[in-house]
N, C-alpha and C positions, 0 to 999 in steps of 0.2 A: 112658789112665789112669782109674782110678777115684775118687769121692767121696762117699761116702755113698751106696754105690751102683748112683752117676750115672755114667754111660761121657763121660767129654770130649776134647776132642782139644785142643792147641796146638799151633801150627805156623810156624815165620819165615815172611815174606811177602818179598817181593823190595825190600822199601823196609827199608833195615835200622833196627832198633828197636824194628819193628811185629813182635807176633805176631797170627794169627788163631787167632780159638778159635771149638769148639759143643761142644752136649752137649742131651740128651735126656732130658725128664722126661715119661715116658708119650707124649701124640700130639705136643707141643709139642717143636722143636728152635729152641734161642736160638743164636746166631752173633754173633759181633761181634768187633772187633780192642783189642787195647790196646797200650800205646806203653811202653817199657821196654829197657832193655840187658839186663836182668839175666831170663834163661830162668827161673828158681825164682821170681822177683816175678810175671811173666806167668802160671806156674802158679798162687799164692796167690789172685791175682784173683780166676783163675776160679772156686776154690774159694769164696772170700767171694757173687760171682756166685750159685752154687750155689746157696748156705747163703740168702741172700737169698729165691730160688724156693720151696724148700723149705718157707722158713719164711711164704711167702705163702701156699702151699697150703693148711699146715696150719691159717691165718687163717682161710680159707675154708670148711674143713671142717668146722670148730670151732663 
């Protein structure tokens, strides 16, 4: 999937609830899981996730 972008992934993990997520901003890959029934809440996450990085970067930059 894509995000501004950003290529990420979600994925069920064998414990049900849990997805695992990453995604790639330039040399940096974040990973991590979030806990959820709902496949579409697990996506927004990571999007917020995202938007979060993003909006460090651009802290940074500035």
């Amino acid at each position: 999937m894509n995000h501004r972008g950003v290529e990420f992934t979600v994925a069920k993990t064998a414990i049900p609830g849990v997805w695992q997520w990453q995604f790639r901003i330039g040399d940096q890959i974040k990973t991590g899981k979030t806990e959820t029934k709902i496949d579409l809440l697990a996506i927004r996450r990571v999007q917020l996730r995202i938007d979060r990085e993003l909006k460090a970067i651009e802290r940074k930059t500035a």
